[in-house]
Each structure stands twice: as structure tokens, then as C-alpha cells.
Residue frames as qw, qx, qy, qz and C-alpha x, y, z in Angstrom:
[[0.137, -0.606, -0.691, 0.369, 298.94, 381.58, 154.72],
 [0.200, 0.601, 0.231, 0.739, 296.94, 384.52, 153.81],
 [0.255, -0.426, -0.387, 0.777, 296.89, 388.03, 156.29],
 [0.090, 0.929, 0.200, -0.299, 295.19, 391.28, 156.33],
 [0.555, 0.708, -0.093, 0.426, 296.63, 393.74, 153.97],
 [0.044, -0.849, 0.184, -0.494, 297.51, 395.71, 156.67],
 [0.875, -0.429, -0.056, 0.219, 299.21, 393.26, 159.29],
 [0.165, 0.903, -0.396, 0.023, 301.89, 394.58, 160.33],
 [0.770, 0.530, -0.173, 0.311, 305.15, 393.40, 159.31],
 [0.251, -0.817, 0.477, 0.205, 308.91, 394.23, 161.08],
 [0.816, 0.548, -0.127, 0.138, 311.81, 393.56, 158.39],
 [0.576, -0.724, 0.285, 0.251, 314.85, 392.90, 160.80],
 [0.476, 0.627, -0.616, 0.026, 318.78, 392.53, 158.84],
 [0.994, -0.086, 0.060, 0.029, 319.89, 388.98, 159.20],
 [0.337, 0.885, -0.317, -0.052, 323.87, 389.07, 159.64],
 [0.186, -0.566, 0.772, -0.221, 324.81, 386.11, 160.69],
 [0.439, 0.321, -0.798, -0.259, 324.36, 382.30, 160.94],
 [0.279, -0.123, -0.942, 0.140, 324.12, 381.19, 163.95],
 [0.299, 0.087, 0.034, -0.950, 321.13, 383.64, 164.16],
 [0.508, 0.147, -0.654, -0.541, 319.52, 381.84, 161.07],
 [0.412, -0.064, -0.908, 0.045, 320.13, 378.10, 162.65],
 [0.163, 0.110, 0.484, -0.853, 318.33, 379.61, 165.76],
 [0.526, 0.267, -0.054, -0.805, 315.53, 380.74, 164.00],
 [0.774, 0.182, -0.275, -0.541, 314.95, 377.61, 162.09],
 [0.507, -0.202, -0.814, 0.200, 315.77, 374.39, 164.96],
 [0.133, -0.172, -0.593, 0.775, 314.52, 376.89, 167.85],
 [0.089, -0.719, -0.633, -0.274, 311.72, 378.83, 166.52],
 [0.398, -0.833, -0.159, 0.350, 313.30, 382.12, 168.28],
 [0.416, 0.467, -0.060, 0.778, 314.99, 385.16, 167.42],
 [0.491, -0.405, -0.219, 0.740, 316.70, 388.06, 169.36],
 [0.230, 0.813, 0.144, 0.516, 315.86, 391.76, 168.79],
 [0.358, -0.144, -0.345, 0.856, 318.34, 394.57, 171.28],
 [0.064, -0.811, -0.575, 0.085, 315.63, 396.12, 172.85],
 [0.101, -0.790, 0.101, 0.597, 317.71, 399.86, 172.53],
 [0.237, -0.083, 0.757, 0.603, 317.39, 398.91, 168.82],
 [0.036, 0.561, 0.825, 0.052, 313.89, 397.53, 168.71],
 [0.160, -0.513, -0.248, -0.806, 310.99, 400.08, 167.56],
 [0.161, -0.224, 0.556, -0.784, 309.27, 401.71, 170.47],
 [0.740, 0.122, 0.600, -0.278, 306.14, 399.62, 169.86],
 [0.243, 0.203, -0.881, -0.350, 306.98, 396.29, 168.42],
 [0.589, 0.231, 0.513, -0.580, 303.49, 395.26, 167.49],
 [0.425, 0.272, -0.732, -0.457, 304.41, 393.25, 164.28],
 [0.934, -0.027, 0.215, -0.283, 302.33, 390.24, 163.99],
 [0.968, -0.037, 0.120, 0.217, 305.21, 389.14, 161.57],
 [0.273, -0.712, 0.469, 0.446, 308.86, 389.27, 161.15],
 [0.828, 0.533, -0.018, 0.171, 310.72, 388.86, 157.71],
 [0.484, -0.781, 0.240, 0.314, 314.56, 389.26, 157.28],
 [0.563, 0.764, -0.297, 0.107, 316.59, 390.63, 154.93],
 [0.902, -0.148, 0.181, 0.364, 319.70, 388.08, 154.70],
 [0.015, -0.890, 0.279, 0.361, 322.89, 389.99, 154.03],
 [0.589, 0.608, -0.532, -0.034, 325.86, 389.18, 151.43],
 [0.454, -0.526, 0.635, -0.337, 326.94, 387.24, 154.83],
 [0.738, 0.204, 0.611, -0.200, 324.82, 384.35, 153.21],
 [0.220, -0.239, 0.727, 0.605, 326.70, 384.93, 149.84],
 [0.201, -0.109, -0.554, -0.800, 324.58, 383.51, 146.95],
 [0.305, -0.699, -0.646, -0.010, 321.08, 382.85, 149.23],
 [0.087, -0.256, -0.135, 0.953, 322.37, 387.01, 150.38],
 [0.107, 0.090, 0.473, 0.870, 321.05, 389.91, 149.33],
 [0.254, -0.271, -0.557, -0.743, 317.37, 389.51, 149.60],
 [0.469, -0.155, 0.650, -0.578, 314.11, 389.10, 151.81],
 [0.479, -0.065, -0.849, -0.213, 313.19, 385.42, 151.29],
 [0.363, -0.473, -0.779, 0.193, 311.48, 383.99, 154.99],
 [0.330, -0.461, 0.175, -0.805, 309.20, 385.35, 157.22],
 [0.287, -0.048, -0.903, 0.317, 307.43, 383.94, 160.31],
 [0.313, -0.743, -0.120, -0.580, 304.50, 384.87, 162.55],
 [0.226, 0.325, -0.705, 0.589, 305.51, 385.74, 165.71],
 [0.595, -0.373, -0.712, -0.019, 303.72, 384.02, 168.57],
 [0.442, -0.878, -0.184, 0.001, 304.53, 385.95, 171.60],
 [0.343, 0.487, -0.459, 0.659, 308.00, 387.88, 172.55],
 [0.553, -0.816, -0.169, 0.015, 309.11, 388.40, 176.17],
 [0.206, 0.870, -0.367, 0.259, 312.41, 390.15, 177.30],
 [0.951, -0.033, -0.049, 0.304, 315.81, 388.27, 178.27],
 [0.084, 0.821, -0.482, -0.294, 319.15, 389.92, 178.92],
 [0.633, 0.549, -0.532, -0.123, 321.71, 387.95, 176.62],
 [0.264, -0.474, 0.745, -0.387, 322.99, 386.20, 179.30],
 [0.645, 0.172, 0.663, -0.338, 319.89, 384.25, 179.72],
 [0.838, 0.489, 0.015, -0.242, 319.09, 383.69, 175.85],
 [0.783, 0.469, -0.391, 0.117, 322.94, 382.61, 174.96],
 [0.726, -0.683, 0.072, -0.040, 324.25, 381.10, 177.99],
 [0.929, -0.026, 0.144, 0.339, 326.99, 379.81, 176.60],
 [0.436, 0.543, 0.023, 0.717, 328.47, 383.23, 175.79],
 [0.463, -0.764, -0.290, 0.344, 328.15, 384.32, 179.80],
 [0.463, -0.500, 0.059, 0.729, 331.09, 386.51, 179.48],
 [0.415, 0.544, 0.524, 0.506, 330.30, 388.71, 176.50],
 [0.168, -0.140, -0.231, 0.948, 330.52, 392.31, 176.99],
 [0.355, -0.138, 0.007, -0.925, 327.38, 392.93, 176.14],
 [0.370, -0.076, -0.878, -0.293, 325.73, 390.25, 178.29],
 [0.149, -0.420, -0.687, 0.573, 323.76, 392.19, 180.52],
 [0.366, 0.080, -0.401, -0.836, 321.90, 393.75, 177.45],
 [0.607, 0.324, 0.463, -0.559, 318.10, 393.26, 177.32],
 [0.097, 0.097, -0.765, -0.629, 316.64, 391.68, 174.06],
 [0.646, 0.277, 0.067, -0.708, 313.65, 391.04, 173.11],
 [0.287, -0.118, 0.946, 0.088, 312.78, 387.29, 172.53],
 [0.698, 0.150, 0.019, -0.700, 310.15, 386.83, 170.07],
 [0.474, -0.124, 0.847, -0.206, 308.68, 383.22, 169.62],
 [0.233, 0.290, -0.589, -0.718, 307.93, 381.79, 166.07],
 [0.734, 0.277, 0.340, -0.519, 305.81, 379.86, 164.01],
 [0.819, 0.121, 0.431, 0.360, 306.11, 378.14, 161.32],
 [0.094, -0.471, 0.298, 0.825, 308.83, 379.72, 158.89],
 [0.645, 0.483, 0.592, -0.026, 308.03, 380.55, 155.49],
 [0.446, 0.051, 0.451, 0.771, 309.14, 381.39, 152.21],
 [0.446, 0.530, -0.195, -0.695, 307.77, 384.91, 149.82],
 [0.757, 0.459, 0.441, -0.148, 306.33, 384.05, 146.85],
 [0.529, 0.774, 0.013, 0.346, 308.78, 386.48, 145.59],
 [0.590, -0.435, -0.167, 0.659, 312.02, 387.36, 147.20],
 [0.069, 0.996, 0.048, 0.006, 312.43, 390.92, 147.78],
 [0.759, 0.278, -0.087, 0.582, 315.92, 392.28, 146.44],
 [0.252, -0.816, -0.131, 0.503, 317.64, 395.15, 147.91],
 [0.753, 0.394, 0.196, 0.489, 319.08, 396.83, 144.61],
 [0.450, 0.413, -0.196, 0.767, 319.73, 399.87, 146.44],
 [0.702, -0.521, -0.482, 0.054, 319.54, 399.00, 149.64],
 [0.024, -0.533, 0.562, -0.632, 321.20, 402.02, 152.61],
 [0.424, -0.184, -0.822, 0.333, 321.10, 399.66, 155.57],
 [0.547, -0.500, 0.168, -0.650, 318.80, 399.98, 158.39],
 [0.157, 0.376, -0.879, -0.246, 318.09, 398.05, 160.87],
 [0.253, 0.444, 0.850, -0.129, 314.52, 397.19, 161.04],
 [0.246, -0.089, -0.361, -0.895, 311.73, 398.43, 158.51],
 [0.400, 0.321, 0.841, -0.173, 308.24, 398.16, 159.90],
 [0.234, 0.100, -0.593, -0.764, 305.97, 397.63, 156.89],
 [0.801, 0.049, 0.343, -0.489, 302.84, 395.47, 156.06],
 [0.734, 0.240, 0.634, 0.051, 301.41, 392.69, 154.61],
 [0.662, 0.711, 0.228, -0.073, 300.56, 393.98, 151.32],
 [0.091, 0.884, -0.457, -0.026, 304.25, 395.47, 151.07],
 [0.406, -0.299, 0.860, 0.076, 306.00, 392.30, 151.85],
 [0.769, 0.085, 0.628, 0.082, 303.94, 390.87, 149.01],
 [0.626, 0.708, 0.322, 0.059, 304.15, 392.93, 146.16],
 [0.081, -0.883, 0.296, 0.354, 307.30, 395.25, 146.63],
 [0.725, 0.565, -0.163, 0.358, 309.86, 394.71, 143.72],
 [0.420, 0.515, -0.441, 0.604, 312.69, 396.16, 145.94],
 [0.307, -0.558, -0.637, 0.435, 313.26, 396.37, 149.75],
 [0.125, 0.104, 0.025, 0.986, 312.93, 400.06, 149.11],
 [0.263, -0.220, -0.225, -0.912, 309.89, 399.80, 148.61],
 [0.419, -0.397, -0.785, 0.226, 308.93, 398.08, 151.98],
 [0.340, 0.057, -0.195, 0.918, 309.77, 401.49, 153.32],
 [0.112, -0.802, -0.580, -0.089, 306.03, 403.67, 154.98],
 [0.464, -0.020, -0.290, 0.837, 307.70, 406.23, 156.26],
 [0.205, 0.013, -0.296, -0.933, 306.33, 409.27, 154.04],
 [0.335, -0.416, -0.698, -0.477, 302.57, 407.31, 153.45],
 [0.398, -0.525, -0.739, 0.141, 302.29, 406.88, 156.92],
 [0.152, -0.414, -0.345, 0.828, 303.02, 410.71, 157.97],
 [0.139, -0.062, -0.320, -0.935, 300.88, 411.89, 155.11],
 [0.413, -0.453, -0.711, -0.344, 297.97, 409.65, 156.13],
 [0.381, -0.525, -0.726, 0.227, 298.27, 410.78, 159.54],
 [0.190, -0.106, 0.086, 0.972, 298.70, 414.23, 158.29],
 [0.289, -0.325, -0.460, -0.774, 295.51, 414.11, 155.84],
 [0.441, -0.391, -0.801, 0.106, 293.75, 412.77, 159.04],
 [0.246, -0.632, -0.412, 0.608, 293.97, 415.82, 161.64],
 [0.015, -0.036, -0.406, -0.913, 293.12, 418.01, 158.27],
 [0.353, -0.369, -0.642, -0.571, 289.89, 416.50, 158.52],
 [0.434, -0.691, -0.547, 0.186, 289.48, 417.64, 162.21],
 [0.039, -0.996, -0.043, -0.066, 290.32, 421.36, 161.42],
 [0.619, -0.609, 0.185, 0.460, 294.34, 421.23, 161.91],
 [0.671, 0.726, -0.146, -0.022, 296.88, 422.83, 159.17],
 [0.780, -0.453, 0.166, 0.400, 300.12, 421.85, 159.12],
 [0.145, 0.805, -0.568, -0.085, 303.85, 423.39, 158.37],
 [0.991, -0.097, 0.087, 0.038, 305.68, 420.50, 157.09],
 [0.130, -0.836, 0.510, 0.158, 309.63, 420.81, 157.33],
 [0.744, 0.591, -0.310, 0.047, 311.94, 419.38, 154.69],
 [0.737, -0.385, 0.460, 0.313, 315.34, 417.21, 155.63],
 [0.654, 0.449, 0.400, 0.459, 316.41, 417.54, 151.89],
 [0.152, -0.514, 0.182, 0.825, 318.75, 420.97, 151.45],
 [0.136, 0.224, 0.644, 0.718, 317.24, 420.94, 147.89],
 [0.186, -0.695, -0.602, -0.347, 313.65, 421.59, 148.79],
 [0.061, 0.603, -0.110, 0.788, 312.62, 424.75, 151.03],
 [0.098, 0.193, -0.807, 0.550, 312.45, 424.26, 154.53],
 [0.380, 0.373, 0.663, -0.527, 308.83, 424.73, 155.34],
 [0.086, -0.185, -0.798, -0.567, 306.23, 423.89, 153.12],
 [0.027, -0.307, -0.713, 0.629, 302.94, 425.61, 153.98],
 [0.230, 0.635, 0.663, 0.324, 299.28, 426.84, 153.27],
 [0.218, 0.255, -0.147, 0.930, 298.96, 429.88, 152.79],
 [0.236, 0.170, 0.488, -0.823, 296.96, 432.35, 155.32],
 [0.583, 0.153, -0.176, -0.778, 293.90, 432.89, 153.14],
 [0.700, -0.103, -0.697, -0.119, 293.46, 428.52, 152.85],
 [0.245, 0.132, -0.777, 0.565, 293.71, 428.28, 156.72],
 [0.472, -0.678, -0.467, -0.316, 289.86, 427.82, 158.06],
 [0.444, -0.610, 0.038, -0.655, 288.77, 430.12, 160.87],
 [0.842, -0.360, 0.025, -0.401, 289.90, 428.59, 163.93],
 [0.927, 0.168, -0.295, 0.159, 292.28, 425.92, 162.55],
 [0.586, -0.664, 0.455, 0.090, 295.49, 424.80, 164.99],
 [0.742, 0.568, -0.299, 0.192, 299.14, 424.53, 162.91],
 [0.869, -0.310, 0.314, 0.222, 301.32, 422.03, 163.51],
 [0.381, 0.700, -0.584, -0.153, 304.68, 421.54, 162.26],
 [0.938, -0.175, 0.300, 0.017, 305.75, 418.05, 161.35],
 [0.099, 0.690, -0.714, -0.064, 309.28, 417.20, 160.91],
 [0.917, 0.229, -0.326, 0.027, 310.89, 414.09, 159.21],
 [0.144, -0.751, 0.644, 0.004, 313.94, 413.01, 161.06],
 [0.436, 0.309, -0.834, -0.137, 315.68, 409.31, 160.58],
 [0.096, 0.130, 0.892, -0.423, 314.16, 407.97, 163.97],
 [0.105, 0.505, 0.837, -0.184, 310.62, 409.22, 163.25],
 [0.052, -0.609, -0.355, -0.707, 308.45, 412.42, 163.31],
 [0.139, -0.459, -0.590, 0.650, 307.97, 415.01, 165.94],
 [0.021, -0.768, -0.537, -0.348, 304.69, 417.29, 165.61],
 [0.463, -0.187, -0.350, 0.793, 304.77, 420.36, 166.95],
 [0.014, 0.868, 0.238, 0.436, 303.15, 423.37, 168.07],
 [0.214, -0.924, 0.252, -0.193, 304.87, 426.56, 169.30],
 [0.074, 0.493, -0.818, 0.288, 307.65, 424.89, 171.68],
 [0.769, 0.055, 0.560, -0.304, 305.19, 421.72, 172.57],
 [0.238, 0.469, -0.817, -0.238, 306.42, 418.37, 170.98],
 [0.786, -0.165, 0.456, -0.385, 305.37, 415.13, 170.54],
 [0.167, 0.510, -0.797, -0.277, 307.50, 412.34, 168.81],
 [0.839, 0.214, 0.181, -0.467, 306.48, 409.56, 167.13],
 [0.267, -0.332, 0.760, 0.490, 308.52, 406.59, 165.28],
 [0.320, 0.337, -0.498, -0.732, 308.13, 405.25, 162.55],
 [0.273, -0.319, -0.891, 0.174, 306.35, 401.97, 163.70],
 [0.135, 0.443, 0.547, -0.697, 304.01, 403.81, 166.06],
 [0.330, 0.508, -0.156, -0.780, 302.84, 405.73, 162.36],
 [0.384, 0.275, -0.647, -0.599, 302.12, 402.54, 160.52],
 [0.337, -0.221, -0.915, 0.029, 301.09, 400.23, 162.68],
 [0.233, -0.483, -0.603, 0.590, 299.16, 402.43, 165.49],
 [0.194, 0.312, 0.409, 0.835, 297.68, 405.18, 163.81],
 [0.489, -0.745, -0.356, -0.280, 294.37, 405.70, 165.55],
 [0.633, -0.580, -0.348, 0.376, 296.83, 405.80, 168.76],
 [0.355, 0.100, 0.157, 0.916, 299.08, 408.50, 167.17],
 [0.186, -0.598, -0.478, -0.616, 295.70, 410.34, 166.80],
 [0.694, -0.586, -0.413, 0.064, 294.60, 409.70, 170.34],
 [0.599, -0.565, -0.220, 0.523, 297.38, 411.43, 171.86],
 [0.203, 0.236, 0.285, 0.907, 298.24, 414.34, 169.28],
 [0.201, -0.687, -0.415, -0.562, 294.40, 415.09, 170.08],
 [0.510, -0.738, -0.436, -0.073, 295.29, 415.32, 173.84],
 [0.633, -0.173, -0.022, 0.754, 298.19, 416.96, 173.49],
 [0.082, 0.005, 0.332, 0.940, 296.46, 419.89, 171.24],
 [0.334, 0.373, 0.471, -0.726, 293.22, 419.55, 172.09]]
């Protein structure tokens, strides 16, 4: 089936089995909501199978569209494990379609675990590695080059000890007027700032929700 380039996409790790069997006699999968991006607004899910799954490991091979999700503590989605210590955890049920295969499976050849990447369409078909499912960086630069074009400069702080901490225009390039932000990378997301005023953002919210990311940066900073 064909999608928007831009549909978004959540890329969950698959470490187990009776997960899988779930997923493909039930049509359901499980996400720990104190895992789960703050907005999970993926149209589909894909899942990188681990070495768990030996020689079908390693790669992202299925995806699905999800149909509708609602929330469950474990209890209720795996009765049969009532007594589990964690069985008054929430999850997130999401409700499938029909599975399906890539045209290409995506390897992980140097793969640091995570454990969800959201991404798109167009990424889930053409990447050569999961690496390069990864928006992270595109999506804070697009939503960087964006509030440039409504008068804003920005200080952008480094996470890399190689590079200098703040990266920045100088005075003389700063239009008359203009309001500087500082955006920091961190592993959960990005938090914008001015002065001692914050506003944090994951990484989901920046690839899939952009315009909203906009929307509230502008009413946060005017």
C-alpha cells in the first residue's frame, strides 16, 4: 500500500516472541505508556526484530497501520500474567491492520539501541540502515529554519565535547528586533529557550507535529 511521504512512522524494538505471535493472530501490540513518545500520532508502526529472532533478527522487516490505540493496564491486556509486578502498568494498546512486509529490510549495522524511533514514510522506504530512520537533527533544523523566517535567531548548544558549546550569529547578522533562542539537543528531545523560560519538545512532537511545535513556541515568545 502506498502513503504520504510524510506519514508518520513509530519504529518500536521487537524482543520477544510471544509479542510477535500477538501481533500476527491478534492484530495488537503493547507500547508502556512511561516509554511511549509524548504524542504517539504514528499512523504506522514497524519493528526492529532483535538477534532474539536469530537468523529473521537484526533487521526492520514488518510494519502495520495502526487502526486505533486505547490504554489498558497489563493486567487487563495479559490476564493470564495477573500477578506480574508490573501489572498495574498502563500500556498503550494499539490495534492493527493488515501486517506487511518492506520492500527492503532495514539492517541495523550499527545500531545503539533505543527504544522507539519516530520517522516517516519515505524513511522506512529508502533508508539503507536503521540509522538512518533517525529525524532527530532534520527535524530541529527545520523547525529552527522556520522561526528564522519569523524574525527569531537562535544559540544552538552542542552535546558533543568536540564541538564548542554554543554555536551562534554573530551581533552584526542579528536583524533589528530579532528574539534569541537557545536550542539544546538532549537524548529525550529539545528544549528552546529564552533567558530562564523553557519549553521542551520530543522528538516525535518535532517530526510529526511541527506546525504545533510552532503554535506554542509562538505563544510562549510571542
Amino acid at each position: 500500500m502506498s502513503y504520504d511521504p510524510e506519514t508518520p512512522v513509530l519504529v518500536a524494538v521487537l524482543n520477544n516472541q510471544p509479542d510477535w505471535e500477538r501481533i500476527q493472530t491478534e492484530g495488537w501490540y503493547r507500547i508502556p505508556v512511561k516509554r511511549a513518545p509524548r504524542l504517539l500520532a504514528a499512523t504506522l508502526i514497524a519493528w526492529y526484530q532483535t538477534k532474539a529472532f536469530e537468523a529473521a533478527g537484526g533487521v526492520v522487516r514488518w510494519y502495520a497501520p495502526i487502526v486505533r490505540s486505547r490504554l489498558a493496564t497489563r493486567r487487563e491486556l495479559l490476564p493470564g500474567e495477573a500477578e506480574h509486578p508490573r501489572a498495574d502498568e498502563r500500556y498503550w494498546r494499539l490495534e492493527l491492520g493488515a501486517l506487511a512486509e518492506l520492500p527492503r529490510p532495514i539492517p541495523a549495522r550499527r545500531f545503539r539501541r533505543a527504544t522507539f524511533i519516530p520517522t516517516r514514510w519515505d524513511r522506512l522506504l529508502t533508508a539503507h540502515d536503521i540509522t538512518q530512520l533517525w529525524l532527530g537533527d532534520t527535524a530541529l533544523a527545520e523547525l529552527c529554519q522556520a522561526l528564522a523566517q519569523e524574525g527569531y535567531t537562535f544559540v544552538r548548544r552542542q552535546l558533543r565535547d568536540d564541538e564548542p558549546p554554543y554555536v551562534a550569529a554573530g551581533p552584526g547578522d542579528q536583524p533589528a528586533g530579532a528574539t534569541t533562542l537557545c536550542a539544546q539537543s538532549t537524548l529525550e528531545g529539545v528544549v528552546i529557550a529564552r533567558g530562564t523560560q523553557e519549553l521542551r519538545f520530543d522528538y516525535a512532537e518535532l517530526i510529526w507535529d511541527r506546525a504545533g511545535c510552532l503554535a506554542r513556541l509562538r505563544a510562549a515568545f510571542g
